[in-house]
BAFI-3210 file (N, C-alpha, C; in Angstrom, 3 decimals, decimal comma, padded with zeros to 6 digits):
// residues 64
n [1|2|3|4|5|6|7|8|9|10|11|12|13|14|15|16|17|18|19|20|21|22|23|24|25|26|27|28|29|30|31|32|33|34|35|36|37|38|39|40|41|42|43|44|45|46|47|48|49|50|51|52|53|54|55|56|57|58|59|60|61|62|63|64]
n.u [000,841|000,352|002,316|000,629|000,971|001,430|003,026|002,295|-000,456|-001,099|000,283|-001,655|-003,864|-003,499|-002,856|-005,543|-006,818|-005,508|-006,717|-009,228|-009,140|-007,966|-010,383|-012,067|-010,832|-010,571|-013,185|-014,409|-013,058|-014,110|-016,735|-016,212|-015,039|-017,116|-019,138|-018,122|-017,762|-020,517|-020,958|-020,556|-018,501|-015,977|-012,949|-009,792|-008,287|-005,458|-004,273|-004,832|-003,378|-000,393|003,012|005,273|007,886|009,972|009,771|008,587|005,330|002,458|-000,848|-004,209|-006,924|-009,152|-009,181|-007,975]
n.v [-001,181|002,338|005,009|007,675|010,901|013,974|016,461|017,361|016,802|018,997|021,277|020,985|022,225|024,962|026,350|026,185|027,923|030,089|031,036|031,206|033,114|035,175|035,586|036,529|038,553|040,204|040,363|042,287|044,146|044,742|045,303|047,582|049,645|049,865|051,051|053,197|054,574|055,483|056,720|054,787|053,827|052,318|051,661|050,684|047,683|046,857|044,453|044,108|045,709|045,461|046,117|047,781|046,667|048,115|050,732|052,254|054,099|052,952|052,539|052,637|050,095|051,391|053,768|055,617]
n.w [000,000|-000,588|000,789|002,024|000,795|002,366|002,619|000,028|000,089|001,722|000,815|-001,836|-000,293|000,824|-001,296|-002,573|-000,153|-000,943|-003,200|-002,942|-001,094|-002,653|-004,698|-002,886|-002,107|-004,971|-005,274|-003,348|-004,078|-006,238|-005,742|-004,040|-006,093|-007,484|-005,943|-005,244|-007,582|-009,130|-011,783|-013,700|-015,201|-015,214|-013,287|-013,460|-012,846|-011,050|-012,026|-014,316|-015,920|-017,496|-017,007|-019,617|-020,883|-022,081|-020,982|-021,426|-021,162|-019,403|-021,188|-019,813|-021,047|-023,265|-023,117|-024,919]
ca.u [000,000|001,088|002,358|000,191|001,899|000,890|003,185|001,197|-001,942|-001,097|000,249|-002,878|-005,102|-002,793|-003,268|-006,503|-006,549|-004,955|-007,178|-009,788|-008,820|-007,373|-011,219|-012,780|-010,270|-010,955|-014,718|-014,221|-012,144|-015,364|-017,729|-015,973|-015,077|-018,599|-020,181|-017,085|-017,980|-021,683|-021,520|-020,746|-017,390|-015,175|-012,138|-009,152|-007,717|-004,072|-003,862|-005,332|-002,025|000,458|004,063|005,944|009,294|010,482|010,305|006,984|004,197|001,624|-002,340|-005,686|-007,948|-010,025|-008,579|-007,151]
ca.v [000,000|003,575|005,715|009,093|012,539|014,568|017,476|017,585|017,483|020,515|022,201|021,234|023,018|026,118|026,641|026,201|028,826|031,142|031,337|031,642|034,549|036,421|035,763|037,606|040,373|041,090|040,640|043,360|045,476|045,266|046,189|049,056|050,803|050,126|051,635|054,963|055,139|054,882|056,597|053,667|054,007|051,048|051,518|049,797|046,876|046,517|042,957|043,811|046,195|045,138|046,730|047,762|045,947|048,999|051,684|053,320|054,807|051,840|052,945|051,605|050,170|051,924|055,161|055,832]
ca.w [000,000|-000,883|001,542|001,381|000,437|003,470|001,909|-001,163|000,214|002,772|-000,491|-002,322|000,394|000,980|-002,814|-002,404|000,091|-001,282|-004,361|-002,497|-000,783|-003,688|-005,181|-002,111|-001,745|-006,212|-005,374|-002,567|-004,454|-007,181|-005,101|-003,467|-006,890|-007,880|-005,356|-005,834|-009,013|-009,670|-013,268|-014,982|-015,495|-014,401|-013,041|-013,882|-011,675|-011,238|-012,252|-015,503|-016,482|-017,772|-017,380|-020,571|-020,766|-022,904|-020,329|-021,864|-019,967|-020,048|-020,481|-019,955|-022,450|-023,184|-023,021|-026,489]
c.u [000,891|001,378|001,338|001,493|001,406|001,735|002,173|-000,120|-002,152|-000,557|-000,963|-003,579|-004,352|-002,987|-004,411|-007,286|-006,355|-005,914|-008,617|-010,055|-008,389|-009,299|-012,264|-012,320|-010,708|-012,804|-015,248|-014,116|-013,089|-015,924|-017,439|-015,802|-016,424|-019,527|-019,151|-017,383|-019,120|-022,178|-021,339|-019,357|-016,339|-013,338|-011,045|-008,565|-006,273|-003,616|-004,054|-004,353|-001,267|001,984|004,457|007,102|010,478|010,268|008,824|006,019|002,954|-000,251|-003,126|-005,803|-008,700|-009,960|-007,845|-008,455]
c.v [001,250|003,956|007,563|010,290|013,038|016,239|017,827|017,718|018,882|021,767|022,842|022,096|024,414|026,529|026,979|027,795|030,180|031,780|031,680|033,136|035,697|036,529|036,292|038,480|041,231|041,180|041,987|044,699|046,024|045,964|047,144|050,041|050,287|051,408|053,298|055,317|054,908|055,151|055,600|053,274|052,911|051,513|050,319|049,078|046,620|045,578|043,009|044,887|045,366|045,876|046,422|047,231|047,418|050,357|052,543|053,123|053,203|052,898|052,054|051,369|050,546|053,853|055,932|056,501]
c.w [000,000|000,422|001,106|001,578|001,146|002,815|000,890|-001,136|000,756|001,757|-001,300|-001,489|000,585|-000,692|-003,107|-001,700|-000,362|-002,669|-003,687|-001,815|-001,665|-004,373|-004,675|-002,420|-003,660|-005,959|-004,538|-003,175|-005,591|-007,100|-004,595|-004,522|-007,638|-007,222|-005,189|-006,975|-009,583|-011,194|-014,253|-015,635|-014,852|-014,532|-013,638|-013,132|-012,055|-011,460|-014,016|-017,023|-016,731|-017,768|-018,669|-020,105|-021,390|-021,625|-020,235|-021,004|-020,599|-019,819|-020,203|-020,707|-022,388|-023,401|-024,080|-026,936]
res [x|x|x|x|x|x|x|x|x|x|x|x|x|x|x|x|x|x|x|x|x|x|x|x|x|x|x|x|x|x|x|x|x|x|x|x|x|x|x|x|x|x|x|x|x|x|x|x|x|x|x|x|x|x|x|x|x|x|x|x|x|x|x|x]
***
């Protein structure tokens, strides 16, 4: 009989974890610039930038 992976599971759930929590704190961070910004206008989330590699000013989309 196998031995179980007790690392790997405590990995698996800390992973787990963690995704969880990152999918409150963006659902948070929704609803708070929702309710800052009720014209309609959506903010931009810092995950959804991208740095330039080249040095250049990066924009939104949307904003051109």
């Amino acid at each position: 009989m196998a031995k179980p992976n007790y690392q790997f599971e405590k990995r698996q759930r800390d992973l787990a974890k963690k995704k969880k929590q990152e999918e409150k704190r963006l659902q948070k961070l929704a609803a708070k610039s929702a309710a800052a910004d009720p014209g309609g206008i959506a903010s931009v989330d810092s995950s959804e930038v991208t740095p330039a590699g080249d040095g250049s000013a990066v924009t939104p989309p949307g904003s051109e």
